[in-house]
Every structure is written in C-alpha cells, then in structure tokens.
TIRO-571062 format. One record per residue (C-alpha): residue in one letter; x negated, y negated, z. Coordinates in pm, 1 decimal. Layout:
<a,<X,Y,Z>>
...
END
This chain:
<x,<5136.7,5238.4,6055.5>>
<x,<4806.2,5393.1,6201.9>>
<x,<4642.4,5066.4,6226.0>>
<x,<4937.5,4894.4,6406.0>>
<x,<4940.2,5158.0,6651.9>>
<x,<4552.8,5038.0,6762.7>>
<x,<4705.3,4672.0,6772.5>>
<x,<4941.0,4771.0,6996.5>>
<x,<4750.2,5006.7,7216.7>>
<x,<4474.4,4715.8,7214.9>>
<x,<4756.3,4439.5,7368.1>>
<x,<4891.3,4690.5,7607.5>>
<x,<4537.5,4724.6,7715.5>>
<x,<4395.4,4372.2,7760.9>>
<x,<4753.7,4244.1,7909.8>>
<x,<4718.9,4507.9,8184.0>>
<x,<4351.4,4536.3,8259.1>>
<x,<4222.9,4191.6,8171.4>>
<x,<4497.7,3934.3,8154.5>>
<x,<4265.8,3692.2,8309.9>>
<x,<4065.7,3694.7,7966.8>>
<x,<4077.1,3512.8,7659.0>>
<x,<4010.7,3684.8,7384.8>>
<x,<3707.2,3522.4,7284.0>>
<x,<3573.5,3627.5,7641.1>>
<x,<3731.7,4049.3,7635.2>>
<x,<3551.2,4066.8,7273.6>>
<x,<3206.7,3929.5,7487.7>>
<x,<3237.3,4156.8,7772.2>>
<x,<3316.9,4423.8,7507.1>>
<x,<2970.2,4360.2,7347.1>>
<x,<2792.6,4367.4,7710.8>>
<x,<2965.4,4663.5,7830.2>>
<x,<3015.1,5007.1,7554.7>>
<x,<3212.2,5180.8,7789.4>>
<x,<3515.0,4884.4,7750.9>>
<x,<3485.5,4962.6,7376.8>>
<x,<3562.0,5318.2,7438.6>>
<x,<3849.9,5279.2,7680.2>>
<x,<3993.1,5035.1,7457.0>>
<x,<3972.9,5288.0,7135.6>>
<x,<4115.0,5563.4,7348.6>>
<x,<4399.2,5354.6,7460.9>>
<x,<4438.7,5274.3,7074.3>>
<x,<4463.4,5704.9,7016.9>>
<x,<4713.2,5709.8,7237.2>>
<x,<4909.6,5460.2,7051.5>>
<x,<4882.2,5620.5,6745.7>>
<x,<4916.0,6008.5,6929.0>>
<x,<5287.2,5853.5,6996.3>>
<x,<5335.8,5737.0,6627.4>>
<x,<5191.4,6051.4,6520.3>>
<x,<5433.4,6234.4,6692.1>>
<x,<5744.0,6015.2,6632.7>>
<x,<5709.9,6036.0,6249.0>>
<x,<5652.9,6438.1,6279.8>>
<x,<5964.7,6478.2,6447.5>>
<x,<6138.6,6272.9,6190.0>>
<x,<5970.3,6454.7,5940.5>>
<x,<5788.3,6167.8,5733.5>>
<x,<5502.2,6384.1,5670.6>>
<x,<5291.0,6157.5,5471.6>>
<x,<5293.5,5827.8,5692.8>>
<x,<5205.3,6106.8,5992.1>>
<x,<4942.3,6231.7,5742.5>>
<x,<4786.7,5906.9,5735.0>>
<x,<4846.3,5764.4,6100.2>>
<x,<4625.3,6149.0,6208.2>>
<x,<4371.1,6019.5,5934.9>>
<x,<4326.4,5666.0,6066.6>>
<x,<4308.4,5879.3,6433.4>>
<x,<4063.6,6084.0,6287.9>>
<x,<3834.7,5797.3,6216.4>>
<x,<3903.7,5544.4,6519.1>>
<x,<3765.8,5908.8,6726.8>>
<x,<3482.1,5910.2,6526.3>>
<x,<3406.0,5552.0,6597.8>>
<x,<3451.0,5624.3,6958.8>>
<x,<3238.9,5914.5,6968.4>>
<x,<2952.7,5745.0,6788.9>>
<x,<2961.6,5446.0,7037.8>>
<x,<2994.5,5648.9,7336.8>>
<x,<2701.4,5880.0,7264.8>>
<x,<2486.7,5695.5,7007.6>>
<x,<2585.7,5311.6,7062.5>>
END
C-alpha cells in the first residue's frame, strides 16, 4: 500500500500541473530541474500521510507500519536530492 500511495500522489500531480506532458517529456524536465523531483515526492507523502492515517483509524497496524516505513524512506530520498542532488 505505501508504494501505491506515491503512484497516486504522482498522477494527481502530473494531471494537474503538467497535463500538457507526456511522460517521456515530465521524467526529462524532472532530470533538468531537482526542485520538480522534490515537489513530486512531497505530493507522493501526502498520498501516503492519507493512507497512513486511514489504516490507523481502522486499526491495521501493520500495513500503517509499513506505509510510515516506505514514508520514511521516499523523505529520505527527498531530502538527499533537495540538499545534496
């Protein structure tokens, strides 16, 4: 579940923001441009911040376990791109 979340998040985001763009052409400009790649990985946090939350409330601990792991980790990507990349 925390890596459909991103999926999600990532559609959202490209068929708002750039719905002129293939894909082949967003994953260029993503490669020119680092602070895309961040805004799309936060957008994909916030996808899996509401998974997170809806599998708390229903109390299925471990698949909200893993979605905050896979959170943990897309963060750490972000952070690393943002201030390193």
């Amino acid at each position: 579940m925390g890596l459909i979340g991103p999926l999600i998040g990532f559609s959202i985001f490209k068929f708002i923001k750039y719905n002129n763009f293939t894909l082949k052409e967003m994953y260029q400009w993503m490669t020119m441009n680092h602070n895309l790649i961040t805004a799309w990985i936060s957008v994909s946090l916030f996808a899996n911040a509401l998974l997170f939350t809806l599998f708390v409330n229903a109390r299925i601990d471990k698949t909200a376990k893993g979605i905050f792991w896979v959170t943990v980790v897309y963060a750490s990507v972000a952070l690393g791109i943002k201030f390193f990349g």
